[in-house]
N, C-alpha and C positions, 0 to 999 in steps of 0.2 A: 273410796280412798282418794286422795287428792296427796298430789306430789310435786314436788321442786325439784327440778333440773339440771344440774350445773354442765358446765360447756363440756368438759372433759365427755361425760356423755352422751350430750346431745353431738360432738363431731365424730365418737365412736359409731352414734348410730348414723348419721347422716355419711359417711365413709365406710359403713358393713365393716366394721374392724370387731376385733374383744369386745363383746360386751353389747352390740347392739340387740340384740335378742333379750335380754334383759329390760333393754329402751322400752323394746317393742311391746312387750307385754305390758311394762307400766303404760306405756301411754292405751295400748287397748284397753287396758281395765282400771284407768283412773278418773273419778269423776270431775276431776279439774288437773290441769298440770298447770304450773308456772316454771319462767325460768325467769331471775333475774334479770334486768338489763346489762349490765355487766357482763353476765355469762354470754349474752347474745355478742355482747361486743365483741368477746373473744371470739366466740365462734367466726365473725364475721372478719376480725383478723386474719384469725387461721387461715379460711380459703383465698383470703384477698393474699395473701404472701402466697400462700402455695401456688398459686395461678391469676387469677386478675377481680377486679373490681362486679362484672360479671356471674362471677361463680360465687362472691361471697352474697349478693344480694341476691341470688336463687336459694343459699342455703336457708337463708333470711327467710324467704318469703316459704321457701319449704316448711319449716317449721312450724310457720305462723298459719300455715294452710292444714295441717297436721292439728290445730287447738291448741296448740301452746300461745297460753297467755305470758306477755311483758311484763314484768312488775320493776317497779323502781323506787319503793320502798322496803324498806331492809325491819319494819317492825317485830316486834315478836309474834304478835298477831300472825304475820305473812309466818313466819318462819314456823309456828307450832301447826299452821295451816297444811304443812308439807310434810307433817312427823308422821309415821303409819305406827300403831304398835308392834312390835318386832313378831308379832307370830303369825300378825298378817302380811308382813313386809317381803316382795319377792326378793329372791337372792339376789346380793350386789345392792338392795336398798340400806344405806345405813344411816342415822342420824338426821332424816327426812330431807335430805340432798342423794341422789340416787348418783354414786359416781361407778364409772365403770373404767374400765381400757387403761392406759398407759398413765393418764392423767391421776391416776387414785392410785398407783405403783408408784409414783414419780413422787409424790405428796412422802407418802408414808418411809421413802427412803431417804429423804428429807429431815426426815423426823416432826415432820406435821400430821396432826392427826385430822 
């Protein structure tokens, strides 16, 4: 299985909040993970606001020490890359972006799907 990341995610799990257990497992049993660059951006905002400069390039290289691959192409290619069929897909994977935690509550109250 191979899988796409979005930030919402990856700070649930790099913060142990909702949903990193779900992280966790995709990344133990995926054969490739990618996250956008964009989504790393966020992530790397997130901690540089919550605490300092620091803390957001340790989450950075956390990650990237974890196998999560950078992508900064947005092709369909990339994106069909990250789709799981739904019956193999763990819970919380939907639409081959795996979002979890506050960020995929926040979307859909929004009225974003």
């Amino acid at each position: 299985m191979n899988a796409v990341i979005d930030a919402s995610a990856l700070i649930a799990f790099l913060r142990d909040e909702s949903g990193a257990d779900v992280v966790e497992r995709v990344l133990a049993s995926a054969d490739k993970c990618w996250a956008h660059a964009l989504n790393l951006c966020e992530v790397y905002y997130d901690f540089w606001r919550a605490s300092n400069q620091d803390a957001a390039e340790a989450a950075i290289t956390d990650l990237i020490g974890l196998g999560i691959e950078e992508r900064a192409d947005m092709d369909s290619e990339f994106l069909a890359r990250g789709r799981a069929p739904q019956s193999r897909a763990p819970q919380g994977f939907t639409g081959g972006l795996l979002r979890v935690g506050v960020g995929a509550t926040s979307r859909r109250q929004l009225g974003f799907r």
